[in-house]
C-alpha positions in Angstrom: 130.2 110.1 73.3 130.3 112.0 76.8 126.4 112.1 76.2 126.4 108.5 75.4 128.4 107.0 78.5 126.2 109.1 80.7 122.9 107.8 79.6 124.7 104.3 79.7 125.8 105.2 83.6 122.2 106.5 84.4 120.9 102.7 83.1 123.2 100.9 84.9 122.6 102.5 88.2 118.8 102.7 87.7 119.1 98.6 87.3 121.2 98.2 90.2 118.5 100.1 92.5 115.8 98.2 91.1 118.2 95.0 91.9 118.7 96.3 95.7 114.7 97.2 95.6 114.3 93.5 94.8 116.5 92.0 97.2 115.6 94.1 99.7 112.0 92.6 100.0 113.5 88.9 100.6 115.7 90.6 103.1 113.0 92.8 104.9 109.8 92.2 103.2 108.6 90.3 106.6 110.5 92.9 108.6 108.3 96.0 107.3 105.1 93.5 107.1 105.8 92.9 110.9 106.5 96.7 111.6 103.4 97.6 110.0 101.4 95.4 111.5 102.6 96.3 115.4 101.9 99.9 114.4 98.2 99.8 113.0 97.3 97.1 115.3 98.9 99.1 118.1 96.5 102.0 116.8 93.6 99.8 116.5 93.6 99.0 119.5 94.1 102.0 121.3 91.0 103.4 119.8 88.9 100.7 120.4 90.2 100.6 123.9 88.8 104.4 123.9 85.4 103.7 122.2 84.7 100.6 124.2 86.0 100.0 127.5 84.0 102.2 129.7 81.3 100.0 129.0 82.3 96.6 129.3 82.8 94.4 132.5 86.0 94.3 134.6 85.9 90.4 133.8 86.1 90.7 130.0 89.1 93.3 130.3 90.6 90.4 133.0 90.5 87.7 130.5 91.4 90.0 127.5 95.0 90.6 129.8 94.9 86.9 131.0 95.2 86.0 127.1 97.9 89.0 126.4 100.0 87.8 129.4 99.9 83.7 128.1 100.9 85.2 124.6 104.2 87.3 126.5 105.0 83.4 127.8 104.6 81.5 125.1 101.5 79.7 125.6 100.1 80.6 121.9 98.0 78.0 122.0 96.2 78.9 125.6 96.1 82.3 124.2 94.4 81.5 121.1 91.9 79.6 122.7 91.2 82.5 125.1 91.0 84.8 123.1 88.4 83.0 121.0 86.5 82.3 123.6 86.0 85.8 124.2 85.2 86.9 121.2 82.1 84.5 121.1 80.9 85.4 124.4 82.1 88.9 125.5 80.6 92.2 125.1 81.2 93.7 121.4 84.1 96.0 122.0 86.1 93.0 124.1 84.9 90.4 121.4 86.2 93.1 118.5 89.0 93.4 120.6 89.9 89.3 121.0 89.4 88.6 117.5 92.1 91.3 116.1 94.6 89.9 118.5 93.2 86.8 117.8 94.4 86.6 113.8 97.4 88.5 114.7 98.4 86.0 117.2 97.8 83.4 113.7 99.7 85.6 112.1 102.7 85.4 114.5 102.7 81.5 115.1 103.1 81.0 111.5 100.0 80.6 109.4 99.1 84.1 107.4 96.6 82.5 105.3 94.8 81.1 108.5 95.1 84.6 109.9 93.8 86.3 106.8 90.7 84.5 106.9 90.0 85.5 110.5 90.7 88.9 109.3 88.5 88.9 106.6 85.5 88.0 108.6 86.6 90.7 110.5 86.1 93.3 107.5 83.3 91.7 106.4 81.0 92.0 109.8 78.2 94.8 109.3 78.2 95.3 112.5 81.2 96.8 113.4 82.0 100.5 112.6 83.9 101.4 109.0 87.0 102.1 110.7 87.3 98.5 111.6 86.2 96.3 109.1 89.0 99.0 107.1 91.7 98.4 109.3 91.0 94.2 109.2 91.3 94.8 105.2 95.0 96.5 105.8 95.6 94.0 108.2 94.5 91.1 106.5 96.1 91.9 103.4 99.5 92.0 104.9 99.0 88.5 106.2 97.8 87.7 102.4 100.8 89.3 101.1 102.9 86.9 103.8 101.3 83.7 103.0 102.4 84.8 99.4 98.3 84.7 98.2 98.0 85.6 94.2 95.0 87.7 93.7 94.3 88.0 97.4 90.9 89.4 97.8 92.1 91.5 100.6 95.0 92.5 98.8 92.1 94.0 96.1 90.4 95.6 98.9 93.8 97.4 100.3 94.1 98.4 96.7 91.0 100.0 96.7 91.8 101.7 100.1 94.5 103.1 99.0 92.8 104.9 96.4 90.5 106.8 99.1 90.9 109.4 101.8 89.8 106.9 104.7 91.7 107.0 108.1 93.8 103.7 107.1 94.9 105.0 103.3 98.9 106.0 103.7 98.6 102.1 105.7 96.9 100.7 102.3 99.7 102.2 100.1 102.1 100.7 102.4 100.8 97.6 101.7 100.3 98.2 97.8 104.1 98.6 97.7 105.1 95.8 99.7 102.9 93.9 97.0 104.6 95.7 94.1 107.6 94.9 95.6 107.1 91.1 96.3 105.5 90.7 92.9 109.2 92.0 91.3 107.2 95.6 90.2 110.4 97.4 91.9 109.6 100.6 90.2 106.0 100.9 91.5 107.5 100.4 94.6 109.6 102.9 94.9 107.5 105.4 93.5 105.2 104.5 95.8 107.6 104.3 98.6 109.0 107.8 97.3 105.3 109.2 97.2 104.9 108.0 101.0 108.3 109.4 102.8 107.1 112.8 100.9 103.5 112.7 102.0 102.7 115.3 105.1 100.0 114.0 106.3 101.0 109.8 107.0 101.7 108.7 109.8 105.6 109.2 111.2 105.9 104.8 111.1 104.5 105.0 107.9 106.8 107.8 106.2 109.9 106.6 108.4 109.7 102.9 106.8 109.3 103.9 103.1 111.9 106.2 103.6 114.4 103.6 105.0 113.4 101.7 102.2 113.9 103.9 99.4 117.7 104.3 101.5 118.0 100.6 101.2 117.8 100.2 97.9 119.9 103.3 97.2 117.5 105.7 96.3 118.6 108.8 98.5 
């Protein structure tokens, strides 16, 4: 009987985890798609910063700034237009530069789907580097995951990311478990999530969230 009630105990509390694991993505789902987000981007564009800016003009870098400062004042619509402007007509690395923060500025204001789009001509251009058009997949697919896409073909990509050893992978199973979790697969989630906090070599942001979510939904 003792055997019995424990079994029956072990159910109950495995349900109610998976009921906080479920909850918990119409609580924070947007929360830890926004964190995400500000982290790789952040990343992004550091490193492109790095690989490009010594040879671009003053100018570009100017306008680049001009768009980041209407942004910070709530002028998303000046800033858009900016920013698109100079990804048409500046040097590669600014123009690679204005789209990302182009789409994420979509993103932001309120239309994923819009932004995914701009994200997945992004990962689709041959002419910029792998470590791009991978991030603009990761990137993408959270803004598909937002605008609540079924079958989003950047969510497939992600997926397949995931899979890999590329730079953007622990980022890709981020986002794999945010879809679990929004598509009410709570236990892929959290084994996911689990497998994350526990990996040595992701990112602190990365390990930090899916360990904070595993402690939300009571998994400690």
């Amino acid at each position: 009987m003792a055997d019995e009630q424990d079994v029956l105990l072990r159910e109950i509390n495995e349900d109610l985890k998976q009921e906080r694991l479920a909850k918990l993505w119409n609580t924070y789902g947007n929360y830890a798609i926004a964190a995400a987000l500000a982290l790789v981007l952040g990343v992004a564009g550091t490193k492109a910063w790095q690989s490009y800016s010594l040879s671009q003009h003053q100018a570009q870098g100017e306008r680049l700034a001009k768009a980041a400062r209407l942004a910070d004042d709530g002028k998303s619509k000046d800033a858009l237009g900016e920013l698109q402007a100079l990804a048409k007509d500046a040097g590669k690395g600014y123009a690679m530069l204005a789209a990302f923060q182009a789409a994420a500025l979509t993103g932001k204001e309120g239309d994923p789907a819009k932004a995914a789009t701009m994200y997945a001509a992004l990962a689709d251009d041959g002419g910029l580097a792998a470590i791009y058009r991978e991030l603009a997949v990761v990137l993408g697919a959270l803004q598909e995951l937002e605008s609540g896409a079924k079958g989003g073909k950047l969510l497939a990509r992600a997926g397949e990311l995931a899979k890999g050893n590329g730079p953007w992978r622990f980022n890709a199973r981020e986002v794999a478990a945010l879809a679990a979790l929004s598509g009410g697969e709570t236990k892929a989630a959290e084994v996911i999530f689990k497998e994350l906090s526990q990996a040595a070599q992701a990112p602190g942001g990365v390990k930090s969230r899916a360990a904070e979510m595993l402690k939300m939904a009571g998994n400690n």
